[in-house]
C-alpha positions as CSV (number, residue, x, y, z in Angstrom):
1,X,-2.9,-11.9,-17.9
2,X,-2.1,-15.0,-15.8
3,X,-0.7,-15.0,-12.9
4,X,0.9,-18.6,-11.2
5,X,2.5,-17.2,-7.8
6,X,1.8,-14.4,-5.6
7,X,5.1,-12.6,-3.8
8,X,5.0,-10.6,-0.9
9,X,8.1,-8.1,0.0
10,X,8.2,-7.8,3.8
11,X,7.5,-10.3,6.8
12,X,5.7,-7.6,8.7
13,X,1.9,-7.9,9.9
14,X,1.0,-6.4,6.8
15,X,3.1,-8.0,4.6
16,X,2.2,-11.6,6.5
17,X,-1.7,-10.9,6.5
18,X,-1.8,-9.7,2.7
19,X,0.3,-13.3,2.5
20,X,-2.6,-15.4,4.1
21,X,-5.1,-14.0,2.2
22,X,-3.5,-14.5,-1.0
23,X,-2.9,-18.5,0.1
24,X,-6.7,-18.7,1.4
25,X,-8.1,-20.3,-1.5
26,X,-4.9,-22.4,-1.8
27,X,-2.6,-19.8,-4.6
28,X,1.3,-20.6,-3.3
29,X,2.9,-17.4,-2.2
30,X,6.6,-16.2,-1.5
31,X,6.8,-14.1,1.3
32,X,10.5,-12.2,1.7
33,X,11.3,-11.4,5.2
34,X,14.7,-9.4,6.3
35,X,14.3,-11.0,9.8
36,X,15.7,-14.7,9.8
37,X,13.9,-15.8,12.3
38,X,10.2,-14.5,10.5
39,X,11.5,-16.9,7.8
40,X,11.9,-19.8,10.1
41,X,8.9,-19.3,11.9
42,X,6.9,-19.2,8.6
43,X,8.5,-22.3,6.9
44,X,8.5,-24.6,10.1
45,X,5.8,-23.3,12.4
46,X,2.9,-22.0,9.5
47,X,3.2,-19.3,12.1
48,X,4.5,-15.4,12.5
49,X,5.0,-14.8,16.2
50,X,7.4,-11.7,15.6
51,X,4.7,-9.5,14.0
52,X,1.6,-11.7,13.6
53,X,1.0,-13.8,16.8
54,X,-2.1,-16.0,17.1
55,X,-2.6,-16.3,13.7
56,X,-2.2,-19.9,12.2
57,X,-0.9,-19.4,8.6
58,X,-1.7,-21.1,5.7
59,X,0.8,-23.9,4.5
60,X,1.0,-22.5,0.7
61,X,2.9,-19.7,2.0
62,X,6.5,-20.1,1.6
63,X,9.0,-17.6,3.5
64,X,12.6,-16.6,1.9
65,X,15.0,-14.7,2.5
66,X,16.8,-13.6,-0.5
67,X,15.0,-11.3,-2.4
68,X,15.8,-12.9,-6.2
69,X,13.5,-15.6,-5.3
70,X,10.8,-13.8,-6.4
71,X,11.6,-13.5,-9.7
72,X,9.2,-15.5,-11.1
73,X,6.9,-15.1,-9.0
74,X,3.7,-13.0,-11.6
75,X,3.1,-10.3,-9.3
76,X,4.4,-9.0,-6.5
77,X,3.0,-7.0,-2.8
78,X,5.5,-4.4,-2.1
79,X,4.7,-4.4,1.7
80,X,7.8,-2.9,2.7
81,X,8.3,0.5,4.8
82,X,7.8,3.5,2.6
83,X,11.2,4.9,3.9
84,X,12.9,1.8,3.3
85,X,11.4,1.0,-0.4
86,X,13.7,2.6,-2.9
87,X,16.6,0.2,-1.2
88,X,14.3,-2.7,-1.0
89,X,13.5,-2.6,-4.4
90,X,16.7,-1.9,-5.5
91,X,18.1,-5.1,-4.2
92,X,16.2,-7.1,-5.6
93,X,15.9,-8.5,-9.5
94,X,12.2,-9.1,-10.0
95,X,12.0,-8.5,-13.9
96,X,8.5,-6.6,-15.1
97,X,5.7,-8.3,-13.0
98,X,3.3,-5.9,-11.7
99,X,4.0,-4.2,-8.5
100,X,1.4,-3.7,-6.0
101,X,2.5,-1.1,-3.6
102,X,1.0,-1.1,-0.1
103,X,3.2,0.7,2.2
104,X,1.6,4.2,3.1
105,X,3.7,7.0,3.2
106,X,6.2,9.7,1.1
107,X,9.6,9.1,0.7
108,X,12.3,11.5,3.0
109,X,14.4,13.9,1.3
110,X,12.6,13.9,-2.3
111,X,9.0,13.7,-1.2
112,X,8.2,11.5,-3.8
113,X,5.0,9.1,-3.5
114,X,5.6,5.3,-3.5
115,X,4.4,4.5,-7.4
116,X,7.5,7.3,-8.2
117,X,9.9,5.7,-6.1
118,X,8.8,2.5,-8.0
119,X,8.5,3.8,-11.4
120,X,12.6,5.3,-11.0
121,X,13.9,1.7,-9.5
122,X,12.1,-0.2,-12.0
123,X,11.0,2.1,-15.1
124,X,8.5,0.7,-17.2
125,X,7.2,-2.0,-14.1
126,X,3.3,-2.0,-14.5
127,X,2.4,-0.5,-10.8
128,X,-0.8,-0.8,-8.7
129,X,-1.3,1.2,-5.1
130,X,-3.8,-0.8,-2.8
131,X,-4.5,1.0,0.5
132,X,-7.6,1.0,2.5
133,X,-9.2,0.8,5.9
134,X,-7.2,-2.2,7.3
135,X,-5.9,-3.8,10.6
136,X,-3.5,-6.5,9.6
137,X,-5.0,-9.2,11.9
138,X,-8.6,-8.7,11.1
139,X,-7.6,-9.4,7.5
140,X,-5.4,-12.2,8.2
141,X,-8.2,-13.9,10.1
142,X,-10.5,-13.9,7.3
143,X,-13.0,-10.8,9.1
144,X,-14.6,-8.9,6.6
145,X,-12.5,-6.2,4.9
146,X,-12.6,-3.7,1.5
147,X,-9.7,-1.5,0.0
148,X,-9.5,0.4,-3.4
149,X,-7.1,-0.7,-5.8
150,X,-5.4,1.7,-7.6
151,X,-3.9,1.3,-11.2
152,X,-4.1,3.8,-14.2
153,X,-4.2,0.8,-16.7
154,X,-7.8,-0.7,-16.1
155,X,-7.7,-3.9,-18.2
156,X,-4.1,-4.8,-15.6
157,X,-6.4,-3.0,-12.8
158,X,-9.2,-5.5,-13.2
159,X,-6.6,-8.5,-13.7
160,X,-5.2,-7.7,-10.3
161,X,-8.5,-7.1,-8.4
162,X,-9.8,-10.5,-9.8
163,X,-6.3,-12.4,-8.6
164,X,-6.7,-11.1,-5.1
165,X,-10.4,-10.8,-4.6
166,X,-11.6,-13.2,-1.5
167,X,-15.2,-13.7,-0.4
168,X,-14.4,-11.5,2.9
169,X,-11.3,-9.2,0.5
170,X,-13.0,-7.3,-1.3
171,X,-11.2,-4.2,-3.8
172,X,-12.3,-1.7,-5.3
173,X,-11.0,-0.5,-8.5
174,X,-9.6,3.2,-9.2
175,X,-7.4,5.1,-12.1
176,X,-6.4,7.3,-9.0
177,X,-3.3,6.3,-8.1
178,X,-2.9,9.6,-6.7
179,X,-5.3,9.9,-4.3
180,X,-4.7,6.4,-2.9
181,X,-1.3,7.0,-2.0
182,X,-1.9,10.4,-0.3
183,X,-5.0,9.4,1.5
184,X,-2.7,6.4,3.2
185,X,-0.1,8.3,3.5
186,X,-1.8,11.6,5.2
187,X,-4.2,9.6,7.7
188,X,-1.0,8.1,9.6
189,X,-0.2,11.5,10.3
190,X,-3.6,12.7,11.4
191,X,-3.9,9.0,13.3
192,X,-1.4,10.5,15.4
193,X,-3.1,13.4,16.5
194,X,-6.3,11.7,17.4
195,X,-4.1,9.6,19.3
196,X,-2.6,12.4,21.4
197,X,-6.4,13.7,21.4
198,X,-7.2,10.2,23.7
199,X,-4.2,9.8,25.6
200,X,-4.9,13.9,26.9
201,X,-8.2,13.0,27.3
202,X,-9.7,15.5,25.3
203,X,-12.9,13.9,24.3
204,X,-14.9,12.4,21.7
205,X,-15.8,15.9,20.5
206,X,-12.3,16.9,19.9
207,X,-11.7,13.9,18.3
208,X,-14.7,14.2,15.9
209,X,-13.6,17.7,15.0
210,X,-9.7,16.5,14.4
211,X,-11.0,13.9,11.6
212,X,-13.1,16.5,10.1
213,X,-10.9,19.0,9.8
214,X,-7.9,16.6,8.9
215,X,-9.7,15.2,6.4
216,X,-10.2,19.0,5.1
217,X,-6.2,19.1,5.5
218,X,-6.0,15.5,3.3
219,X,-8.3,17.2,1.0
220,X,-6.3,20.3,0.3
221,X,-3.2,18.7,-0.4
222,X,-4.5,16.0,-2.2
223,X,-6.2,18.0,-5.0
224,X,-3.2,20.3,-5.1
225,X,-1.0,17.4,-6.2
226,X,-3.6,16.3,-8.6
227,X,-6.0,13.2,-6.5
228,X,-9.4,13.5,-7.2
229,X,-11.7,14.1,-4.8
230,X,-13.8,11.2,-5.1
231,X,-10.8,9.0,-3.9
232,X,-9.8,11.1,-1.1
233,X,-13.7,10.7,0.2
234,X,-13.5,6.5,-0.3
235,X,-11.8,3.5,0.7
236,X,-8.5,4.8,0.9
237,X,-9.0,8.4,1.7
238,X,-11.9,9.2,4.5
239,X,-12.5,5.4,5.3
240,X,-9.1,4.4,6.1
241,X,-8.3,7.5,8.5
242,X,-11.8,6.6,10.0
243,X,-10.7,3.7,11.0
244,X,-6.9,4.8,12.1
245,X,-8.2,7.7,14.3
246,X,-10.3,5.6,16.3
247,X,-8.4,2.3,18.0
248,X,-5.6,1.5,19.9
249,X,-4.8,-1.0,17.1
250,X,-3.3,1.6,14.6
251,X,0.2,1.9,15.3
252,X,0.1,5.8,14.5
253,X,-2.7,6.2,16.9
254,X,-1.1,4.5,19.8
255,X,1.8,6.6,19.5
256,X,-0.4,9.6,19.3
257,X,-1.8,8.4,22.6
258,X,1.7,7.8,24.3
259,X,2.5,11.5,23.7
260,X,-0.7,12.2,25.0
261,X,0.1,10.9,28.2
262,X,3.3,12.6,28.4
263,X,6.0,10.2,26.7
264,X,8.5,11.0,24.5
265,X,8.3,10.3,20.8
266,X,11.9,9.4,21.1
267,X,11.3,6.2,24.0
268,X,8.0,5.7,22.3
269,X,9.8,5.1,19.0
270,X,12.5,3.0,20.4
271,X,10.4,0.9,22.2
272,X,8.9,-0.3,18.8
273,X,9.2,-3.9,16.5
274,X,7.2,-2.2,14.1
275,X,7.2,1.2,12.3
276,X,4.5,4.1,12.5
277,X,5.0,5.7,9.3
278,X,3.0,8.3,10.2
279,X,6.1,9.8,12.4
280,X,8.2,9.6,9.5
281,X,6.1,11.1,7.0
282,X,4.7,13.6,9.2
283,X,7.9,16.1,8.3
284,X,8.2,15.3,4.7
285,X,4.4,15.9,4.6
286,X,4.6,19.2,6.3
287,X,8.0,20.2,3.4
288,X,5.4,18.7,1.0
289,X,2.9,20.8,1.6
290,X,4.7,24.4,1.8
291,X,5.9,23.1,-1.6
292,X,2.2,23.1,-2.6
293,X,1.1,26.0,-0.9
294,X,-1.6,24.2,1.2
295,X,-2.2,25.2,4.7
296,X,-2.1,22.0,7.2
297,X,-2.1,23.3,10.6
298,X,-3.1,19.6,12.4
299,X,0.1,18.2,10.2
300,X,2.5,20.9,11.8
301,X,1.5,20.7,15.4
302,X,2.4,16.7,15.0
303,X,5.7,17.4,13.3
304,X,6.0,19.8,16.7
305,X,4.8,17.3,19.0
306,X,7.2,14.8,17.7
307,X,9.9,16.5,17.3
308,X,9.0,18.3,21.4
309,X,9.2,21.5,20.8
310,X,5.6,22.2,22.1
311,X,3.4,20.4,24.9
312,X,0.4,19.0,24.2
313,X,-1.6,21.8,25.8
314,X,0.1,24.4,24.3
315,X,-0.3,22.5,20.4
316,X,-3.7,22.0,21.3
317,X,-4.4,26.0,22.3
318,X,-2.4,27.2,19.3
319,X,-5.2,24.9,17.0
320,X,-8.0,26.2,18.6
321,X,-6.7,29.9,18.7
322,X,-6.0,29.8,14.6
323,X,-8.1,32.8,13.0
324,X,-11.8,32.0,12.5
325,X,-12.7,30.9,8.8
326,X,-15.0,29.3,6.4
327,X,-15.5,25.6,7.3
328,X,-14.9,25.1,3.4
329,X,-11.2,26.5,2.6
């Protein structure tokens, strides 16, 4: 398969750092902002200040902001918020080319994972996930970066992984689309709660023990809604909520650490440019997982925290009170 233009759906640091990678080795890319001024910037400054500042962008990177330009563009970054991508897509007219999802999160309402949302607004689109341990403006400055790459066909897998392999981007192909979506998608949430677990000032040992046992939460549910294991533990699982439990730089975690410290999640969400899905998932997670019949007690006391019906003391006391168990269920 050949592939003569890259497009990028959403202006966001994401979005805009995907964008410069693609152009690094000189391939033109389309980026599609909703924000005029993201457009402007791009096209007349090389330059994101809105959601990338600092970052010098490449001139092969082209900014629009009507959606149908991409329609011959060969394949297409779907950057845009996982709440937000059924209507994205929907607006546009982008013919077959492979989709490439990377937002991170379920959809509201029918708790559908972003390849299903894809594969109702466009059926028959061939559709890749790629999600991994990534701050957007590492990546966009070239710093040293791997992420799995998710497609069930491997021949359009291995086309893909080729196109937007860099010396310092480096994916790794998976069949598990799956697992790479829910490991995204569950880390925001549990990014949240390591969050709160710093701005409380709980420790490094309560933090430790939060990753462990939310990865055992990501885990459960995963497998129940058919990931394989093997994903959960990689790139896009174990290594990506590694990475978001642990710095200020995650969006989710910062949040986390503003409730922490006693803020609301409503000012702390309004106060925002960009989104942390992990607030927005965090209920359709917790619906998701009744549904499944898996047991995520972490998930619930951030759906709580969130939406304030418990203090941070008392969520924390109610995790540590839970029944004694086997580390392994």
């Amino acid at each position: 398969m050949t592939m003569e233009k890259i497009g990028v759906i959403g202006g966001g640091a994401w979005g805009t750092a995907l964008a410069q990678t693609a152009a690094s080795e000189g391939e033109p890319v389309l980026i599609w902002a909703r924000e005029g001024e993201v457009v402007r910037a791009i096209n007349d400054h090389c330059e994101n200040p809105l959601f990338l500042p600092n970052v010098p962008l490449s001139r092969k990177i082209r900014a629009t902001s009507q959606l149908d330009d991409l329609a011959d563009c060969d394949a297409i970054l779907v950057v845009a918020p996982a709440q937000h991508m059924r209507e994205t897509l929907g607006s546009a007219s982008i013919g077959f080319a492979p989709l490439i999802l990377c937002a991170k999160g379920i959809e509201a309402g029918s708790k559908k994972l972003m390849s299903e949302v894809a594969a109702e607004v466009y059926p028959g689109a061939p559709i890749a996930v790629l999600s991994g341990p990534t701050f957007a403006h590492e990546v966009a400055k070239g710093l040293p970066a791997a992420v799995t790459l998710a497609c069930e066909d491997a021949e359009l897998g291995a086309s893909i992984a080729q196109r937007l392999a860099r010396p310092n981007f480096r994916p790794y192909l998976s069949s598990d689309v799956v697992g790479a979506e829910i490991g995204g998608a569950v880390k925001n949430v549990l990014a949240i709660a390591c969050g709160v677990v710093e701005g409380r000032g709980l420790g490094q040992n309560a933090r430790a023990a939060l990753i462990s046992r939310g990865f055992a939460e990501m885990t459960r549910f995963g497998l129940a809604r058919g990931a394989q294991a093997e994903t959960l533990a990689g790139l896009s699982g174990l290594g990506d909520l590694v990475l978001t439990c642990s710095s200020v730089n995650s969006r989710n975690f910062s949040l986390g650490k503003g409730l922490g410290e006693g803020k609301s999640a409503e000012d702390l969400l309004a106060d925002r440019a960009t989104v942390a899905e992990g607030a927005f998932t965090a209920p359709v997670l917790r619906e998701a997982a009744v549904d499944a019949g898996v047991e995520m007690p972490i998930t619930e006391a951030v759906c709580a925290l969130i939406d304030g019906h418990v203090s941070v003391d008392f969520a924390v006391e109610a995790l540590m009170a839970r029944p004694l168990k086997s580390e392994v269920r």
